[in-house]
PAGU-26721 format. One line per 2 residues: their letters; for each residue x, y, z of N, C-alpha, C. Coordinates in steps of 0.02 Angstrom, whole numbers. Atoms other than C-alpha are relative to their C-alpha. Layout:
REM PAGU-26721
a = X,Y,Z,X,Y,Z,X,Y,Z | ...
END
This chain:
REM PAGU-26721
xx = 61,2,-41,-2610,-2325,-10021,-62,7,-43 | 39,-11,53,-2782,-2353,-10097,-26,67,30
xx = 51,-54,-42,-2898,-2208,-10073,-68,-4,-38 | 65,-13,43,-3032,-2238,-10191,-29,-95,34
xx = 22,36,-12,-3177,-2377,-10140,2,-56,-57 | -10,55,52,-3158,-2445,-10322,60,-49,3
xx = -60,30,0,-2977,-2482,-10272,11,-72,35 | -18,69,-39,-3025,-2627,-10155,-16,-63,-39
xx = 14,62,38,-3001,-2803,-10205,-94,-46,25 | 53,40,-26,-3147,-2935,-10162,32,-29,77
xx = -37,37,-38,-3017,-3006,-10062,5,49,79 | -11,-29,-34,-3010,-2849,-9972,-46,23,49
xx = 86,-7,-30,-3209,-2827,-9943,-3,-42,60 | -11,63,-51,-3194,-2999,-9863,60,6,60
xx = -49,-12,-90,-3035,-2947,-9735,-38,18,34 | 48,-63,-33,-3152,-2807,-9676,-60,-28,18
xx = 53,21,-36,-3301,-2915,-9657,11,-40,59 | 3,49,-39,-3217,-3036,-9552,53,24,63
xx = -38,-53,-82,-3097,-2904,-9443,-22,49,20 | -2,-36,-32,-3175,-2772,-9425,-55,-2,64
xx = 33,46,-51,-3306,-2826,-9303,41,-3,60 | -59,8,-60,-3175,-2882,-9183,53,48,10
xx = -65,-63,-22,-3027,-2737,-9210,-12,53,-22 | 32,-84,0,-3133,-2597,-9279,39,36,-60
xx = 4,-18,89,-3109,-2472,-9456,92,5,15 | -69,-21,12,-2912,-2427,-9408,39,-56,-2
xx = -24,58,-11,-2858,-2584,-9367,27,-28,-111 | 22,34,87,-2923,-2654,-9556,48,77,-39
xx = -39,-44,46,-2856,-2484,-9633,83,-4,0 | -58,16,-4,-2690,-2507,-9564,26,-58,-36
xx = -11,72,22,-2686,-2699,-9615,5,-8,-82 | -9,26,84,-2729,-2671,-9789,37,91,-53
xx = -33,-66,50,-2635,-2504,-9829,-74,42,-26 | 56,-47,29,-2811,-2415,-9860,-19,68,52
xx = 32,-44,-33,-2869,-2233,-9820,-35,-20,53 | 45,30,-86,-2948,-2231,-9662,-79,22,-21
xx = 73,-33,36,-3111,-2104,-9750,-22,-56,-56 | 9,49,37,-3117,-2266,-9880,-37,-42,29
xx = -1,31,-20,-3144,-2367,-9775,-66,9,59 | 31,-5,-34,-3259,-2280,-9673,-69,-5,-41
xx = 81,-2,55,-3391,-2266,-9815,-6,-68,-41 | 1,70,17,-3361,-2447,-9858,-41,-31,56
xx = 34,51,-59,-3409,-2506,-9673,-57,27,21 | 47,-12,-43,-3532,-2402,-9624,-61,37,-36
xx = 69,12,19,-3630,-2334,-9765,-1,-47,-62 | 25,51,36,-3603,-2487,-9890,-34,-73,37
xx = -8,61,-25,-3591,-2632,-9797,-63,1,70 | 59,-21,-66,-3709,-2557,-9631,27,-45,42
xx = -21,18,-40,-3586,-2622,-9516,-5,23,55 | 13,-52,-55,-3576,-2568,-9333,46,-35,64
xx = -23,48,-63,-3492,-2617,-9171,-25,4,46 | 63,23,-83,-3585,-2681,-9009,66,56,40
xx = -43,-45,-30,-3511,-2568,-8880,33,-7,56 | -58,28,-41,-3415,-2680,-8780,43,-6,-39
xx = -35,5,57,-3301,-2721,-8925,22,78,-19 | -15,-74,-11,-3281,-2529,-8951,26,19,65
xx = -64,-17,-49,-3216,-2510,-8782,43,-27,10 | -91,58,-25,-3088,-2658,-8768,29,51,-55
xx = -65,-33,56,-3030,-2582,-8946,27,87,29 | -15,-54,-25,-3014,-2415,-8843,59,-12,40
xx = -65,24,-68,-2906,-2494,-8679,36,-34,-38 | -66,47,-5,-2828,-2612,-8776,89,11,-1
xx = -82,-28,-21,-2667,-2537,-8769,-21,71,6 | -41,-81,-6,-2598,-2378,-8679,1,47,-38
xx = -14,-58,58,-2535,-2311,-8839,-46,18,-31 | 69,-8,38,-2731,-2300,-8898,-9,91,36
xx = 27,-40,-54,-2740,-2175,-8748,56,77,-35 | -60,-53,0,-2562,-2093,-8764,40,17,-69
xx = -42,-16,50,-2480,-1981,-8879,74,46,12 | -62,-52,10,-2311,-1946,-8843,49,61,-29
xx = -42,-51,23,-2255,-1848,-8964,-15,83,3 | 15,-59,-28,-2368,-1711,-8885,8,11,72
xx = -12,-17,-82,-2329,-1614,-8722,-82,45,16 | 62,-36,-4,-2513,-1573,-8654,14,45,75
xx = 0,-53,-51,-2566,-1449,-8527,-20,-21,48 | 30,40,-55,-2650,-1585,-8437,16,-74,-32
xx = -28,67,9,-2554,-1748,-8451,-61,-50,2 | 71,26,0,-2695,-1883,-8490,35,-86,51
xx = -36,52,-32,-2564,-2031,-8394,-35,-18,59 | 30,-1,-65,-2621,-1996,-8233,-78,-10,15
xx = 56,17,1,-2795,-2002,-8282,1,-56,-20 | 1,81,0,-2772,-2172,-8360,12,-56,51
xx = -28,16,-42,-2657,-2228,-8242,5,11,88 | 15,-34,-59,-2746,-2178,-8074,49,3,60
xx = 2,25,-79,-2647,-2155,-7914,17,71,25 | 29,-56,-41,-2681,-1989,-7874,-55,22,47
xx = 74,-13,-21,-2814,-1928,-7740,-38,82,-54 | 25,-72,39,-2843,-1752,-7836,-24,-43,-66
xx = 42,37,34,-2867,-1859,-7983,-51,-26,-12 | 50,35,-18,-3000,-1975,-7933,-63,30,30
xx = 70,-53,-44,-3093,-1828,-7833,-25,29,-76 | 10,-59,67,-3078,-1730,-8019,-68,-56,-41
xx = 37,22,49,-3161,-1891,-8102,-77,-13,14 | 75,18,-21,-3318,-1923,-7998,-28,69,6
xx = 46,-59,24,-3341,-1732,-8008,-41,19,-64 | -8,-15,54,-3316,-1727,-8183,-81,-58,-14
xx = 53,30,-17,-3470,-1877,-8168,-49,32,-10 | 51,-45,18,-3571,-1764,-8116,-16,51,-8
xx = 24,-78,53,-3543,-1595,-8180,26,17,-79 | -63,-15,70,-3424,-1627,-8339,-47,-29,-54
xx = 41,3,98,-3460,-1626,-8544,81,-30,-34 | -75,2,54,-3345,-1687,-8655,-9,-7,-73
xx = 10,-15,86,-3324,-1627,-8837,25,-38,-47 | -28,16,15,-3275,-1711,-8976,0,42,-75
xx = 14,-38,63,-3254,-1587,-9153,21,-69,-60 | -10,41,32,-3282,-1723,-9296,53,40,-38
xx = -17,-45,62,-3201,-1574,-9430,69,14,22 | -68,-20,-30,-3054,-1554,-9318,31,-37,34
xx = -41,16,-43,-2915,-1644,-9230,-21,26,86 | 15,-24,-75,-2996,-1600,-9046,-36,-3,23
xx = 39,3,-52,-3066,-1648,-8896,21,33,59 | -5,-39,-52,-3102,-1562,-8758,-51,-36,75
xx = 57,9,-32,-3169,-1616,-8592,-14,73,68 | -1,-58,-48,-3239,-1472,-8459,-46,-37,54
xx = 17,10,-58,-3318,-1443,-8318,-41,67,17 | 8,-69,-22,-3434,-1292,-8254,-41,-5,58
xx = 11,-23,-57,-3484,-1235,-8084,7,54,0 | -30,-61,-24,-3523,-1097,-7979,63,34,35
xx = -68,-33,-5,-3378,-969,-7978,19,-11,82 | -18,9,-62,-3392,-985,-7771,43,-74,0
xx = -10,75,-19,-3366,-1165,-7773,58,-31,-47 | -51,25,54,-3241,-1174,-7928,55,45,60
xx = -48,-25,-33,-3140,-1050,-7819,27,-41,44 | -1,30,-59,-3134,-1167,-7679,49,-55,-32
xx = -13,59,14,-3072,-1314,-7797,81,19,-38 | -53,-16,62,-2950,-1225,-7911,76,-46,29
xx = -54,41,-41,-2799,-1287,-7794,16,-89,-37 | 1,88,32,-2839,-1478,-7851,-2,-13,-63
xx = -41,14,59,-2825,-1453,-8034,45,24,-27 | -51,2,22,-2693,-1352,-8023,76,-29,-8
xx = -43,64,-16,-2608,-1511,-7954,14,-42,-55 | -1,65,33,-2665,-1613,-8110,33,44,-72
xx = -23,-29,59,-2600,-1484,-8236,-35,62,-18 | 31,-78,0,-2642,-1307,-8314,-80,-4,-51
xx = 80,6,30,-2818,-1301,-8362,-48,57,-15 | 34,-76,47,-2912,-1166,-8484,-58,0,68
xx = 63,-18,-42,-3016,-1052,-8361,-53,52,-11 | 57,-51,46,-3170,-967,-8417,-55,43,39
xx = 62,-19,-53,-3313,-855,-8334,-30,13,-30 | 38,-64,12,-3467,-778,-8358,-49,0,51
xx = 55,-40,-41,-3621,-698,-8285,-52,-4,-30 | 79,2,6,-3770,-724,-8301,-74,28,49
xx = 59,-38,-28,-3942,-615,-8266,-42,-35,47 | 39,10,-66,-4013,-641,-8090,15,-63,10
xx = -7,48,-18,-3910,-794,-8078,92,8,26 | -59,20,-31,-3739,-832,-7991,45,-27,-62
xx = -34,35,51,-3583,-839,-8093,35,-54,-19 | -44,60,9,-3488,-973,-8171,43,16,-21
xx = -72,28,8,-3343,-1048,-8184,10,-59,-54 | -2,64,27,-3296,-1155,-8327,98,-34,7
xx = -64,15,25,-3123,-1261,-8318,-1,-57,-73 | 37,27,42,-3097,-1334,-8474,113,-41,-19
xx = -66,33,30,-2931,-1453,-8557,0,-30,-85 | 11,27,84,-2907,-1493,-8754,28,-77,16
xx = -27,71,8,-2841,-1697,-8735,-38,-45,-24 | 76,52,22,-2920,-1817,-8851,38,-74,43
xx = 6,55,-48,-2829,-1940,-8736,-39,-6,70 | 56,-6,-33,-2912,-1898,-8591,-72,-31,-32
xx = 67,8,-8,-3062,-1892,-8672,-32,-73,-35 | 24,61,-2,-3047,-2070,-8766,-20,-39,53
xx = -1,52,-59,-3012,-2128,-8610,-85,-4,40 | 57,-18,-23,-3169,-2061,-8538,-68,-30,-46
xx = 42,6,25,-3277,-2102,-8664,0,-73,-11 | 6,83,-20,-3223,-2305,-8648,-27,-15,74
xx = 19,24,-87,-3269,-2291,-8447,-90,33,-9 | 68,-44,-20,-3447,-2206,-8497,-15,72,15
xx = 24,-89,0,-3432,-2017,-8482,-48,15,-40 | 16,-29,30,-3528,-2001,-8628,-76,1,25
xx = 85,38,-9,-3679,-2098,-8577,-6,-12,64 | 1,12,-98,-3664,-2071,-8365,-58,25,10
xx = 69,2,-42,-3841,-2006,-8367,-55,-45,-8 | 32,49,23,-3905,-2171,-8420,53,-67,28
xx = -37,57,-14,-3751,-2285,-8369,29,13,52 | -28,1,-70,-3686,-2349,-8211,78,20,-11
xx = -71,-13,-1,-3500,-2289,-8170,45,-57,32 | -50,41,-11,-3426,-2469,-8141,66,-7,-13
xx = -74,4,35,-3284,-2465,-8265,20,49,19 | -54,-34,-4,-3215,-2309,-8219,16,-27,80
xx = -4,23,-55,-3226,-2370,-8036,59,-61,21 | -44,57,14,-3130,-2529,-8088,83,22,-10
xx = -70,-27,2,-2982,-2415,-8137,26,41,64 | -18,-53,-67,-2971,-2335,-7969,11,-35,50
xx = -7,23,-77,-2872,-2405,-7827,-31,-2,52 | 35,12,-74,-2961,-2477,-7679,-10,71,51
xx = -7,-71,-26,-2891,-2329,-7588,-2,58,-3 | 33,-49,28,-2961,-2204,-7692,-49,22,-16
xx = 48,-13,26,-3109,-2220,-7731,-63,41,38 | 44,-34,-30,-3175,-2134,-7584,20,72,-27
xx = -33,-84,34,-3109,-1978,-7673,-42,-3,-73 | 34,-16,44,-3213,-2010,-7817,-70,9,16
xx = 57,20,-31,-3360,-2046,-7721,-24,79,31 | 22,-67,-41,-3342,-1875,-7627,16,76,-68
xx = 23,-54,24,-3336,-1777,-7788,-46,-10,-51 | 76,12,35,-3479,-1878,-7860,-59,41,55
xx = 35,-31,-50,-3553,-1798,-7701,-5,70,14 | 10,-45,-9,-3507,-1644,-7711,-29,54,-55
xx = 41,-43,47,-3573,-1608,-7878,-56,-34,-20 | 74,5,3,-3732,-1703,-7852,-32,-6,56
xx = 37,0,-45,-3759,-1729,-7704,-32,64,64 | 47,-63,-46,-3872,-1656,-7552,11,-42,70
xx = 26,6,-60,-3869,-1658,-7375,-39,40,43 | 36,-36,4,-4016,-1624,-7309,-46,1,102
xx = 5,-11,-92,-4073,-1576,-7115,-81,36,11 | 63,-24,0,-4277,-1559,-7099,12,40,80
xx = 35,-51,-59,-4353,-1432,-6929,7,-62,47 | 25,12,-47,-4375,-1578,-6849,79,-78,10
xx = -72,49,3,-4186,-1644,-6871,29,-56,-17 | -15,49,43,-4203,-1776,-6984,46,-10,-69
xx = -68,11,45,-4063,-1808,-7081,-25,-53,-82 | 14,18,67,-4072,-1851,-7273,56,14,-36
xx = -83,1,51,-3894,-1883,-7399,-55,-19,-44 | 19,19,67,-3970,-1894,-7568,67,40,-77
xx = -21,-8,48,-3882,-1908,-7735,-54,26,-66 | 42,-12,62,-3975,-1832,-7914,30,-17,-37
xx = -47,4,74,-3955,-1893,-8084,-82,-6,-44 | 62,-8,42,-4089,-1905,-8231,-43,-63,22
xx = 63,36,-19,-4231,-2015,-8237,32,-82,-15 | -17,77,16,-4147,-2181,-8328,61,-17,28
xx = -59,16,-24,-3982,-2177,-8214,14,-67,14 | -40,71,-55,-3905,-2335,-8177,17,1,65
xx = -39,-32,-53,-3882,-2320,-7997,41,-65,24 | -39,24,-11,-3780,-2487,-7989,81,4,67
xx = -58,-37,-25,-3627,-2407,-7943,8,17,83 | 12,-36,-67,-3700,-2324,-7787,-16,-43,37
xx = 46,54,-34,-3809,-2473,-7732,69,-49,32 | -70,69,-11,-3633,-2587,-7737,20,32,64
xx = -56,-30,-67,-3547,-2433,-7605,-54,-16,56 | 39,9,-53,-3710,-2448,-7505,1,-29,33
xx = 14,56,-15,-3722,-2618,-7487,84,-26,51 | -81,15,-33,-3529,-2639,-7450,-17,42,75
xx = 23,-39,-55,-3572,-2523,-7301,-57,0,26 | 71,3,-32,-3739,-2588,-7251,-20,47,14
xx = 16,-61,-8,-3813,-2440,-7279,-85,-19,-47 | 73,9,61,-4023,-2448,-7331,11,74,-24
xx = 18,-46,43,-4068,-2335,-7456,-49,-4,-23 | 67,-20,60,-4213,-2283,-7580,10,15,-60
xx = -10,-22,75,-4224,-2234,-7749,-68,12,-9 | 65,-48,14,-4374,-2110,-7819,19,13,-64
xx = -9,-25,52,-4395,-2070,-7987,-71,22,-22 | 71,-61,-22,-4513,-1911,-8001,-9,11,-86
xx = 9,-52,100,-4590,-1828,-8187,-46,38,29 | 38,-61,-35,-4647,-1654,-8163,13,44,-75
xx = 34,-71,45,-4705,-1500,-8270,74,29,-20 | -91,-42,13,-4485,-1464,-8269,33,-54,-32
xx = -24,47,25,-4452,-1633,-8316,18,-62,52 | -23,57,-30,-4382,-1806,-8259,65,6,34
xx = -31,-3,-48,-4283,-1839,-8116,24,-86,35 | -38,49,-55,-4195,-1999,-8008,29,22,48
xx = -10,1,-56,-4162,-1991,-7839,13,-72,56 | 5,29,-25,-4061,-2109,-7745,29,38,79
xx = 5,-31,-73,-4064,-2061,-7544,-19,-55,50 | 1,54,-45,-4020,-2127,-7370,-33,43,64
xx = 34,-46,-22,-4146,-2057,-7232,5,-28,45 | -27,8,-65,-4067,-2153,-7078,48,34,14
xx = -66,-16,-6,-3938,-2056,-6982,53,-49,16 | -59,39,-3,-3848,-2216,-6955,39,3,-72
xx = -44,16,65,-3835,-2241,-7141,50,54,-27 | -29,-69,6,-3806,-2052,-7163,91,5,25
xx = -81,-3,-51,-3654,-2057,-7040,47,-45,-27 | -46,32,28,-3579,-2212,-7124,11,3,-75
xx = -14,-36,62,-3582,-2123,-7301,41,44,3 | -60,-68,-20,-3500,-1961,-7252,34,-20,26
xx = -67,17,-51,-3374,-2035,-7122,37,-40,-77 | -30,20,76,-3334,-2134,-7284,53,60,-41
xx = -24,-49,81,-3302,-1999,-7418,29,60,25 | -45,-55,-54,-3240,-1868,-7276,67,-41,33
xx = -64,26,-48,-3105,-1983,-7215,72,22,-23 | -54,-38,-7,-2938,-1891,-7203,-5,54,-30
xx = -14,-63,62,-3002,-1740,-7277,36,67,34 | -24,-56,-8,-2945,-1623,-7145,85,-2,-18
xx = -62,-15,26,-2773,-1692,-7213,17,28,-72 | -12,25,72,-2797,-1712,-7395,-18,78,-27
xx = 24,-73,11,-2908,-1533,-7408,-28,3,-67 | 27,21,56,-2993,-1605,-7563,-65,-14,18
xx = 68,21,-4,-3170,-1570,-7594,-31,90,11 | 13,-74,-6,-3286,-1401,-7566,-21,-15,82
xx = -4,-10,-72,-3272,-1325,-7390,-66,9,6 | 64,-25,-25,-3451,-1276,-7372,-24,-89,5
xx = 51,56,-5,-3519,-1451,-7397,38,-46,54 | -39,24,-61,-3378,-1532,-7265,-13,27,45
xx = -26,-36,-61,-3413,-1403,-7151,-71,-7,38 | 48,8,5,-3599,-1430,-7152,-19,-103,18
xx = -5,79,-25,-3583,-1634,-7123,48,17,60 | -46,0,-73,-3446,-1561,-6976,-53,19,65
xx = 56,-21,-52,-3580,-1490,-6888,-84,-17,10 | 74,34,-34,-3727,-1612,-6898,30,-53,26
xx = 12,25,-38,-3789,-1691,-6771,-9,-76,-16 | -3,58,13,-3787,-1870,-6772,-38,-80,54
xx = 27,13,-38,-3847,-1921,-6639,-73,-6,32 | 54,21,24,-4014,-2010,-6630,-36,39,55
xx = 38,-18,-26,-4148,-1940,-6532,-43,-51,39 | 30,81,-33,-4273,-2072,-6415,-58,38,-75
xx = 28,0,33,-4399,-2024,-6564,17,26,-75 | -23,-7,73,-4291,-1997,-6711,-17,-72,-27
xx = 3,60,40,-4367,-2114,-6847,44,-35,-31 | -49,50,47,-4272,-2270,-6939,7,10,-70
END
């Protein structure tokens, strides 16, 4: 195996200019028997190569075995996350959307992706990942604030996987591709724990009903606009800058639309029992029903 940059031929410069582009630094290291750290200071600080970042995610999906490593037994199988057809799953990933981090230690073999919420509301959920496998659980406390809950999992499959569908970059990119991996019949389960860790439902004095989602200021709201539209549902989108910082806001302020969002992302939950009880219980008991001067 070479390991030194002097060791490559001309012949070898030239493989690497003309594959790696298309199959990326392991691909070429594999092909020509060279270190993989050789190879990395050949492409990226001789040569100032780079890959567009569609090409970086096919070379992610393109096979399974990119994802999976058998010869480890994890604590949280990353299969099922690839391979969606779980509802606990799919609720975990549109949470994970919008409350999850995911680590990657360059210096070390390990990724990690988590998750943190308040301890009330992690209590409420624990049930649904202890469906998807055993998952590191963490607390603390914090001064004049409500505690948390962190759950957290080491899988760098998981977290490739995640980081080809956009986890890294979801407060700037739409969530199509992970959407794409999620059965028809599931996706209202991702939808309702994109909702339950961003969203708001909101009930003014004078009983006007308001569902709004939050995300940062450059969100893609794609994603959302597509479920809208599939459900003739109008909407808005606001994007505020204040003295705390930047903000996006997309929100539906008809109770028709209201009613055909939640009946959505609530459908079979008193079977399924996936999701936080306070925010189901709170859409169980509004009113829905228009008023002769409730506005459109």
């Amino acid at each position: 195996m070479k390991t030194k940059i002097s060791e490559l031929t001309e012949l070898d410069i030239e493989y690497v200019k003309n594959n790696f582009p298309q199959n990326g630094v392991k691909f070429c290291a594999d092909q020509l028997n060279v270190k993989r750290s050789v190879l990395d200071n050949l492409i990226y600080k001789k040569l100032k190569l780079k890959l567009s970042k569609e090409i970086k995610n096919k070379i992610l999906y393109r096979n399974k075995e990119n994802f999976l490593n058998t010869n480890y037994v994890y604590n949280v199988e990353a299969d099922q996350f690839i391979n969606i057809q779980k509802k606990e799953v799919a609720y975990i990933l549109g949470l994970i959307w919008a409350d999850g981090y995911l680590y990657k230690f360059k210096n070390k073999k390990k990724s990690i992706v988590a998750l943190s919420i308040i301890k009330e509301d992690m209590d409420d959920l624990l049930n649904i990942f202890k469906k998807t496998g055993k998952w590191t659980i963490s607390s603390r406390n914090r001064k004049n604030r409500k505690p948390i809950t962190t759950l957290s999992t080491s899988n760098s499959n998981i977290v490739n996987f995640l980081i080809s569908k956009s986890y890294v970059s979801k407060s700037i990119d739409s969530a199509c591709e992970i959407l794409k991996s999620i059965p028809e019949d599931l996706k209202l389960y991702w939808f309702r724990g994109l909702f339950d860790g961003d969203g708001c439902l909101y009930i003014d004095r004078q009983n006007r009903i308001t569902v709004s989602i939050a995300s940062s200021y450059d969100q893609d709201w794609t994603y959302i606009k597509n479920l809208f539209n599939e459900l003739n549902i109008i909407y808005c989108v606001y994007q505020t800058i204040t003295k705390n910082g930047k903000s996006s806001i997309i929100c539906i302020k008809n109770k028709d639309g209201c009613k055909k969002f939640l009946d959505y992302i609530y459908s079979g939950i008193e079977n399924d029992q996936i999701g936080l009880t306070r925010k189901y219980q709170k859409y169980k008991n509004t009113n829905f029903i228009k008023k002769n001067n409730q506005y459109n």
